[in-house]
N, C-alpha and C positions, 0 to 999 in steps of 0.2 A: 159617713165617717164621724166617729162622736169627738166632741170636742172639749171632753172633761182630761182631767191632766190626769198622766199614770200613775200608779204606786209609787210612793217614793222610799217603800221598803223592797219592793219584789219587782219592780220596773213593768207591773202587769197593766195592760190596755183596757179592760176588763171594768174597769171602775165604776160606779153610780153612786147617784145624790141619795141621801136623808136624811133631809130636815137640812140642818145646818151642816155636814159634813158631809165629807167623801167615803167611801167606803170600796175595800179590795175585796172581792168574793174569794181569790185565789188564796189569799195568808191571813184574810179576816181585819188586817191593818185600815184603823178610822183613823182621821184628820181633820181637821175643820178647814170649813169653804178659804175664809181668809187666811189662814197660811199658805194654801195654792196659790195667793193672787199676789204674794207676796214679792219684791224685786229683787232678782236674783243677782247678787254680787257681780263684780268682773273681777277676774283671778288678777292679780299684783304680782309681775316679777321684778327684783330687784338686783341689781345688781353688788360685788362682792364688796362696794362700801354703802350700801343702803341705798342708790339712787333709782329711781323708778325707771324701768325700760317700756318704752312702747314701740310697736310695726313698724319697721323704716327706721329706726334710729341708727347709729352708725357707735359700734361698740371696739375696742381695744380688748385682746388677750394679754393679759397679764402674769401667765407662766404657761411655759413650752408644754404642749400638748400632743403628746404619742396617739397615732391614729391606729386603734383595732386593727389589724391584718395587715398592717401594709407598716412597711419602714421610711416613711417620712413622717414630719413633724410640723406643729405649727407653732410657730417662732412667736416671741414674747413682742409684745407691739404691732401686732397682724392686724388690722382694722379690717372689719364684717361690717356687714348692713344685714339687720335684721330682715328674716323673713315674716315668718310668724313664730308663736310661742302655741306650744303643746303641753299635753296634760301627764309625760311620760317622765321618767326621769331627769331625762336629758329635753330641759325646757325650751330651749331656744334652737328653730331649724333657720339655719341658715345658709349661704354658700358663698366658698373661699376661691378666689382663683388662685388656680394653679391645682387644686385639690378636687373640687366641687363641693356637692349638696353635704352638709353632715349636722348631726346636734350637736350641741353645745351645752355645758350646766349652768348657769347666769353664775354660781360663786368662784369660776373663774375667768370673767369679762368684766370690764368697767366701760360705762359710757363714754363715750370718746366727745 
């Protein structure tokens, strides 16, 4: 299994070294060694007054939220505990009792 990092235009497996950089045979796309080794950020979500949220914290809704297909709501001061945060719209999965499992967009929660 090689252990050279993929394209990070065409996400191809395909990769090899020259010289100093990497090369995609599939789109032709070069990069150099040190940009691959470079440290990859951690995505920042924040909530709708600027506060950082991380795993576990324990968030407040701050306006009543109509749930897709179904006719309940979730009521303004509803306290969640973060599950995790994803990369989709709807950033924060988390779960409500009385409701269950559902997303959430962090611009309408505040850190409690």
């Amino acid at each position: 299994m090689s252990t050279l990092p993929a394209c990070p235009t065409c996400s191809s497996t395909y990769t090899y070294e020259d010289g100093d950089n990497y090369v995609c045979p599939e789109c032709a796309h070069e990069w150099p060694k040190t940009a691959a080794e470079a440290v990859v950020e951690e995505r920042v979500v924040r909530d709708a007054f600027g506060n950082e949220l991380k795993t576990g914290d324990a968030i407040t809704v701050i306006k009543d939220l109509k749930i897709k297909g179904s006719s309940s709501v979730v009521k303004v001061g509803t306290r969640i505990r973060i599950i995790r945060f994803t990369d989709s719209d709807h950033d924060i999965d988390c779960r409500i009792e009385g409701i269950g499992a559902m997303g959430l967009k962090s611009e309408f929660v505040k850190k409690a």
